[in-house]
N, C-alpha and C positions, 0 to 999 in steps of 0.2 A: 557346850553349845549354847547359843543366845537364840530363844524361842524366836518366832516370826510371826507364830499365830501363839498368842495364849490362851484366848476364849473357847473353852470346848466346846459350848453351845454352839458357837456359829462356825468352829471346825466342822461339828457334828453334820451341821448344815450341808453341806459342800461334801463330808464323804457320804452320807444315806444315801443318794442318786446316784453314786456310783458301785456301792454293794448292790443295792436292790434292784440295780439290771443284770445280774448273776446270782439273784436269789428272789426264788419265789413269796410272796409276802408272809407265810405262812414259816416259811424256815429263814428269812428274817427277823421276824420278832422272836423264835423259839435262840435267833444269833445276840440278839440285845440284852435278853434276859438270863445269857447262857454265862455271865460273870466274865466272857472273853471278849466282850466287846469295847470294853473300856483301855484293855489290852492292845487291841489291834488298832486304836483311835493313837493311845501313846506313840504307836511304831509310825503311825502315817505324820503324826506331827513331829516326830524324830527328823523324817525325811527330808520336813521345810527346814530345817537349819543346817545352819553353816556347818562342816567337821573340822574340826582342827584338831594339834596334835596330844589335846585331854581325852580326845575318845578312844585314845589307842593305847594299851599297852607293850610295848617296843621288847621283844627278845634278841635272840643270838645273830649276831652279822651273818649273811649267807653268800656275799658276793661285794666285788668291790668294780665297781662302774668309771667311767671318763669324766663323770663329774658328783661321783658322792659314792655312798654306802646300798647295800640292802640289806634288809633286815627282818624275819620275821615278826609279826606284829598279831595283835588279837584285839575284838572291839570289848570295849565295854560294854556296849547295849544287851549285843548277845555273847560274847566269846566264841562267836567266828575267830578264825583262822586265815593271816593277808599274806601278803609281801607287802611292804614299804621300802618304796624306792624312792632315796631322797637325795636330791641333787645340789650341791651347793652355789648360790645364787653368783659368790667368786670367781668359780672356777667357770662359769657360764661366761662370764663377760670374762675374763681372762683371754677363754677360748673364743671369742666373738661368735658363740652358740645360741642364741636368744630364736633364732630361727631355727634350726635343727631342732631344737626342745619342743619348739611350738609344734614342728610338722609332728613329732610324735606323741604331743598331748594330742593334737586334731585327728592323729588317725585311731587312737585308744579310743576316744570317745566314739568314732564310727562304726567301731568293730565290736560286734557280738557275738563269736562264736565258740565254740567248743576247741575248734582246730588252735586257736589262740589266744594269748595273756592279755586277757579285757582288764579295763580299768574301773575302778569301784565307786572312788573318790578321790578327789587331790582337793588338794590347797595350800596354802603356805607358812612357812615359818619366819621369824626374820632373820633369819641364815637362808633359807631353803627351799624349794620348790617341792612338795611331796607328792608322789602314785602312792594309792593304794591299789594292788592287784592280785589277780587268783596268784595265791600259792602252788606253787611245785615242789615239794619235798622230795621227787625222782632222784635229783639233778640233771644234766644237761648230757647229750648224746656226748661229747669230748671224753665224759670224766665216763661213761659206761665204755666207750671203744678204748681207752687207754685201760681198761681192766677187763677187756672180754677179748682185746686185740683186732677183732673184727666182729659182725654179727652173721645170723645164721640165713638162710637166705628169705624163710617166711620172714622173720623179723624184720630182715631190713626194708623187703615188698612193702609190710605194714607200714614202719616209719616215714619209707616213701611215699606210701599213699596219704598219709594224713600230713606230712607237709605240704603233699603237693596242693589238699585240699585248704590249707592254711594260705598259701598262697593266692589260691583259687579266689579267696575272700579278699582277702588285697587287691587283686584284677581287678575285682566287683566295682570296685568305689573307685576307679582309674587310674589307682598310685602302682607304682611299682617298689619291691623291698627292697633289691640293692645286699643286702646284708647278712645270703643264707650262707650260714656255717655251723659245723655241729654244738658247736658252743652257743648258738642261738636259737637251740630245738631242745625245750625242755619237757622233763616225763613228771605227770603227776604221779600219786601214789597206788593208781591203777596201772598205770604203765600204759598209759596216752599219751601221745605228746601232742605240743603247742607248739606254735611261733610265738618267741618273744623279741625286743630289743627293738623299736618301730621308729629308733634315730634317725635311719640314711631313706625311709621311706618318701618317697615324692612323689606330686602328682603326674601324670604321664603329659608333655607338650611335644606339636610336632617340632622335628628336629633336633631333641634332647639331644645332647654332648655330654662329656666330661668323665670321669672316673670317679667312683666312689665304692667304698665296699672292702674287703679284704683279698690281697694278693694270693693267688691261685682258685680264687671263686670269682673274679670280675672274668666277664666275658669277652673274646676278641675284640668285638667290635667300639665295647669302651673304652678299649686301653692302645686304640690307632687314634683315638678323636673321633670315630665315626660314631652315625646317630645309631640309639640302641632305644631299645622299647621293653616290653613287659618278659619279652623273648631272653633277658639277660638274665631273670632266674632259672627259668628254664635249665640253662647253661650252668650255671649256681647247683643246681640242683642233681644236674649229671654230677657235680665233682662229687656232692657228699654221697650220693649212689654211689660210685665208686668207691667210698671211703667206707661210708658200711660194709660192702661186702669185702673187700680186701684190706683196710686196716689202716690207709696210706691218703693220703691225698693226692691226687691225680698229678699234680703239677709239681708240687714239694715232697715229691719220692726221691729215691735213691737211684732211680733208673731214670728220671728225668734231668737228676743231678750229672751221671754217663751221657745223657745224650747232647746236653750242652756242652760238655766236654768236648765229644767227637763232634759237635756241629758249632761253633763260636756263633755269636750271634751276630748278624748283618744288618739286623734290623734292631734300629735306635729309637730309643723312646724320648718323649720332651726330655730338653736340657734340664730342665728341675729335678728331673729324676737321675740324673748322671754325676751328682755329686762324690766328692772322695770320703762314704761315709760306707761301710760294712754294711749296716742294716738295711741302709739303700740299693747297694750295689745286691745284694742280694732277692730283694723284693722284685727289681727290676729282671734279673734273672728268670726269675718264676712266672716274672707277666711276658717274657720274653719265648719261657716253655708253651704258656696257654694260645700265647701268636702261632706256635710253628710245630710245636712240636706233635708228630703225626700219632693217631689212636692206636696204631698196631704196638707201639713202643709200650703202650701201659703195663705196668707189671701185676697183672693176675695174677690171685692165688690160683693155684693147682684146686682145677672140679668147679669152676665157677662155670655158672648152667649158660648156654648160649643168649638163650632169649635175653636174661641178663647182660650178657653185654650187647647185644644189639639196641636193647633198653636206653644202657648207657652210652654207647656207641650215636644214636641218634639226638640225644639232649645236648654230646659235646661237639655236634658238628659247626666249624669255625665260622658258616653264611648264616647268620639269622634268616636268612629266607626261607631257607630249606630245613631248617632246627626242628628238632620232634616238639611240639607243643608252639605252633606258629598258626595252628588252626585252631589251638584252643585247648583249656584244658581234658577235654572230653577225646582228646588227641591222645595224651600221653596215658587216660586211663585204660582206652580201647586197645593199649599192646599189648602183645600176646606173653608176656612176661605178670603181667596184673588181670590175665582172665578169671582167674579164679577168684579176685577181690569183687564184692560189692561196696560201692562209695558209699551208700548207705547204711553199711555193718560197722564202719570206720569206728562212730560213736558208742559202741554196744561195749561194753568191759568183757563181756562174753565169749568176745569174739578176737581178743586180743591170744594172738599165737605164740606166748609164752610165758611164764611165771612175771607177776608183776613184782618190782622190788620189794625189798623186805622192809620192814617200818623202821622209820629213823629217817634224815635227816641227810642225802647223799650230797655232800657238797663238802668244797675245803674245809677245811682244820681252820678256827680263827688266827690263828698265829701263819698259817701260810698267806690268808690273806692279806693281811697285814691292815696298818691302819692308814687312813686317807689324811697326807698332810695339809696341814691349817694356811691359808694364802695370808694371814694375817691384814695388818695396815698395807699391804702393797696393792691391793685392787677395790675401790671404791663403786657402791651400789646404791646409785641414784632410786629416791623411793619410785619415780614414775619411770623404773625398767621393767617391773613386773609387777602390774595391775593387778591387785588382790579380785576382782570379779572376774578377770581374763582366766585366771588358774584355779578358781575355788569349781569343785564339781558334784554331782551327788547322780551316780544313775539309776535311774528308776526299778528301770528290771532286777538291776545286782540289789537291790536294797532291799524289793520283793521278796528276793530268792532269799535271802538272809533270813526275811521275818517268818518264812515259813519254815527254814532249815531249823530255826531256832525253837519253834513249835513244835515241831514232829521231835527233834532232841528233847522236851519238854515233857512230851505227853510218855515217852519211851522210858524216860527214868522217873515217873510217877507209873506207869506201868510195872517196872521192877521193883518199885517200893512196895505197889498192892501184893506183888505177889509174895513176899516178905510180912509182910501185914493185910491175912488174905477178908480180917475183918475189917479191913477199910474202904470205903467206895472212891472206886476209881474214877476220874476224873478226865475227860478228852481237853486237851491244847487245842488239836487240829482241826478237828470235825467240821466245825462252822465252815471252815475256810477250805477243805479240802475240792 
């Protein structure tokens, strides 16, 4: 990093007025002379400079994206613990992606919650667009339901409630996500989950058209051309309910596969989608189930609780008007299926209704993921497509949270040193700052 402010003195200037209105004057100066203030002056001028890719040390690939890698990463400053997700700048303009990238750097940067994979820092490389973001070590609801086959019915209550509240936060800002599927619901290593993936998110205008999203989670009404609203996750959201509790996807089950059998379809989607290609022809199929095909057909396990499927029963109804969560999210908490949840306890690790994963690492094998091929000399990157100020970021809160995780880590293992060495005086990191 290249300093911005080198002068401590007139750093020092600019942060005093801002401890000393969270600190009495008397346990400010006991903070100046406590040897940790010269400490916590370094971390705040850390903050004015650029990051780029020396502050990071980069481990094992954990995922392979639409236009680059991710990877585990650690800072230097402190040895935190990231994601880095790095997009290569080719494959962007290949894909005429320059917008799609933007929308999801602009919603990273709006978003600060718990329910969600907030952003750290970005900036760039000259290959690459870099996220740094919370780590997930869980892995992703896909890779838990294809090794648990389904969940158990608290569980899945749980993971629905805190998606829906991830969601919730999206509303907030007036984007809609477009892009819920279990491969987009990731578990930390408390066994919380997040929204990640913030590509297809967009802001809400009247009249919205078009399709976006993945086949058997887009909603009726985007996949006739009619206008659709925030009501399309909702809809999103019924299917992966369903998919939690019984193991299937609503639309790309085996019993939806019978029912287009016995029912051909009559109803034709754009000519663009009618091509003579399998993967197509099949997509179309599944957007053709989620048009017609009626709620009694679903294939329930055997003992799924009622409430439950009225639950979901209500989120997949085909009129957005009438859609459970059309009054709001405080709609879909008050069913009698989530009485028992507090949206309040969502956050509490405490409160989480079953063992959280075990440590390690729950994601592919590097070899399944394989590696992200080179576009070489075939796609040209004009310098002024990606403005080094438009992508460089630093957010204030995560940068906070760092300096004090890295303190309390600090003061923890000089605590187990004294106790080892119990003639040594022990020494506080945090105290000043607590």
């Amino acid at each position: 990093m290249s300093g911005l402010i080198k002068d401590e003195e007139s750093f020092s200037d600019v942060v005093e007025p801002i401890v000393f209105e969270y600190l009495n004057t008397a346990g400010f100066e006991r903070f100046k002379s406590s040897g940790r203030y010269r400490t916590y002056l370094r971390f705040l001028r850390i903050q004015q400079n650029k990051p780029d890719e020396l502050n990071f040390n980069t481990f094992r690939v954990l995922g392979k994206g639409g236009f680059g890698i991710v990877n585990a990463c650690r800072t230097y400053t402190t040895g935190r613990m990231y994601v880095m997700k790095s997009m290569y700048k080719k494959h962007i303009i290949k894909r005429n992606s320059k917008a799609l990238c933007a929308n999801e750097f602009n919603t990273l940067k709006s978003l600060d919650s718990p329910y969600t994979v907030n952003l750290k820092y970005s900036f760039m490389t000259k290959d690459s667009l870099v996220f740094i973001m919370d780590l997930c070590l869980g892995g992703d609801l896909r890779y838990w339901l294809e090794k648990n086959g389904k969940f158990e019915d608290e569980r899945a209550k749980y993971y629905v409630c805190r998606t829906m509240m991830g969601l919730r936060e999206i509303h907030q800002l007036n984007l809609v996500y477009r892009d819920l599927k279990p491969e987009n619901i990731l578990l930390d290593i408390d066994g919380r989950t997040r929204l990640s993936d913030m590509g297809l998110v967009t802001p809400i205008v009247e009249g919205m058209t078009g399709r976006s999203g993945t086949a058997g989670y887009i909603p009726p009404e985007a996949l006739r051309g009619e206008v659709y609203d925030q009501t399309a996750d909702w809809f999103a959201l019924g299917c992966v309910a369903f998919e939690f509790l019984n193991g299937k996807s609503p639309y790309r089950s085996d019993a939806a596969t019978k029912w287009l059998k016995d029912n051909p379809a009559d109803e034709a989607l754009p000519e663009a989608d009618a091509e003579n290609n399998d993967k197509k022809r099949k997509k179309n199929k599944t957007n053709v189930a989620v048009m017609r095909m009626p709620f009694e057909v679903l294939p329930w396990v055997t003992g799924a609780c009622t409430e439950a499927q009225e639950f979901v029963k209500g989120l997949l109804v085909k009129d957005r008007e009438t859609r459970l969560g059309k009054g709001g999210w405080e709609e879909i908490m008050n069913h009698s299926w989530l009485k028992d949840i507090h949206h309040g306890d969502l956050n509490d690790k405490n409160m989480i209704p079953f063992e959280p994963p075990p440590e390690g690492a729950h994601v592919p094998d590097e070899d399944d993921i394989g590696e992200f091929f080179d576009l070489g000399k075939e796609v040209k990157v004009a310098k002024d497509d990606f403005p080094e100020d438009k992508w460089t970021y630093v957010s204030p809160k995560a940068f906070g949270a760092e300096v004090v995780w890295y303190l309390k880590w600090k003061e923890a293992k000089e605590a187990a040193a004294a106790e080892h060495n119990p003639g040594e005086r022990r020494r506080s990191s945090a105290c000043a700052l607590s």
